[in-house]
C-alpha positions as MATLAB code, in Angstrom:
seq = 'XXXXXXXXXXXXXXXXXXXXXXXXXXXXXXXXXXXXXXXXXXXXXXXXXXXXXXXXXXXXXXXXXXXXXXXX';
ca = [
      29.847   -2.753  -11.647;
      29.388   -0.800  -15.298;
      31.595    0.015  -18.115;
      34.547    2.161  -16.073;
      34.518    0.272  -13.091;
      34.673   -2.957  -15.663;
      37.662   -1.417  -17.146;
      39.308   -0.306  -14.077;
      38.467   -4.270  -12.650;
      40.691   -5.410  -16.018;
      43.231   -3.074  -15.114;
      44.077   -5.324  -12.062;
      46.997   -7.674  -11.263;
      46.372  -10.747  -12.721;
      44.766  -13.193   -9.984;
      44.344  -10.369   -7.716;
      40.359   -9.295   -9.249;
      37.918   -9.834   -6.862;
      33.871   -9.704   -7.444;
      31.503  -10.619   -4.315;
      29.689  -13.706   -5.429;
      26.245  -12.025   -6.830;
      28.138   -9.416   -8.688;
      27.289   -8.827  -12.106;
      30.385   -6.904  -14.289;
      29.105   -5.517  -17.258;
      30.235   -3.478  -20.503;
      27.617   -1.493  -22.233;
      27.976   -0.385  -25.522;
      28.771    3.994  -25.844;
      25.488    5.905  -26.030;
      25.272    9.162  -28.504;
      22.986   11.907  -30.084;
      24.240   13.634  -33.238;
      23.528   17.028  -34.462;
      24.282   19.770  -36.463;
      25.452   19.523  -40.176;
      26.494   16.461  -41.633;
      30.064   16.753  -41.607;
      29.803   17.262  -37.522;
      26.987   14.184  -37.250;
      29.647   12.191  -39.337;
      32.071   12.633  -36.485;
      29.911   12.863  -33.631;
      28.301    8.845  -35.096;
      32.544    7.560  -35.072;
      34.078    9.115  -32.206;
      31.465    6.603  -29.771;
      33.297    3.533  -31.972;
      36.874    4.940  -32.229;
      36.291    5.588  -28.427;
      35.064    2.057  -27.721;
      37.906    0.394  -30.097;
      40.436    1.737  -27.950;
      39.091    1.109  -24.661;
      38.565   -3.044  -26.231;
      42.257   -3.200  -27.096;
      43.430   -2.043  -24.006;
      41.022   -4.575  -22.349;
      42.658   -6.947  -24.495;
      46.343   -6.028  -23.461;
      44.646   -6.334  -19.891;
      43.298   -9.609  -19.575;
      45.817  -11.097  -22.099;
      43.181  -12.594  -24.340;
      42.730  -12.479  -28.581;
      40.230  -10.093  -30.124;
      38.580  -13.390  -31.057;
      38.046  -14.333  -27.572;
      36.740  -10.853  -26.449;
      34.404  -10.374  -29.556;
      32.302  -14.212  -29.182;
];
């Protein structure tokens, strides 16, 4: 399971997320390519992190742990 289906998995009722037992659940990091002028390559390089901020702190809220815990 990759990225969404991660996210969807955290989503869950609490005791109620199930894996098989050689599942792997995994969170990649956003994948980009930038171009045009720099003013549209600036914003093309954040909205990947802005997007990925957001989707971590609703993964927090989720699975009720700090952004300490989630980070290490």
């Amino acid at each position: 399971m990759s990225s969404m289906g991660a996210f969807l998995l955290s989503a869950g009722t609490k005791g109620k997320r199930y894996s098989l037992q050689n599942s792997r659940i995994m969170i990649h990091q956003p994948l980009s390519g930038a171009q045009g002028g720099q003013t549209d390559i600036g914003i093309q390089v954040q909205a990947p992190f802005s997007f990925f901020h957001l989707i971590f702190c609703i993964n927090i809220l989720f699975v009720s742990n700090s952004l300490y815990t989630m980070i290490i």
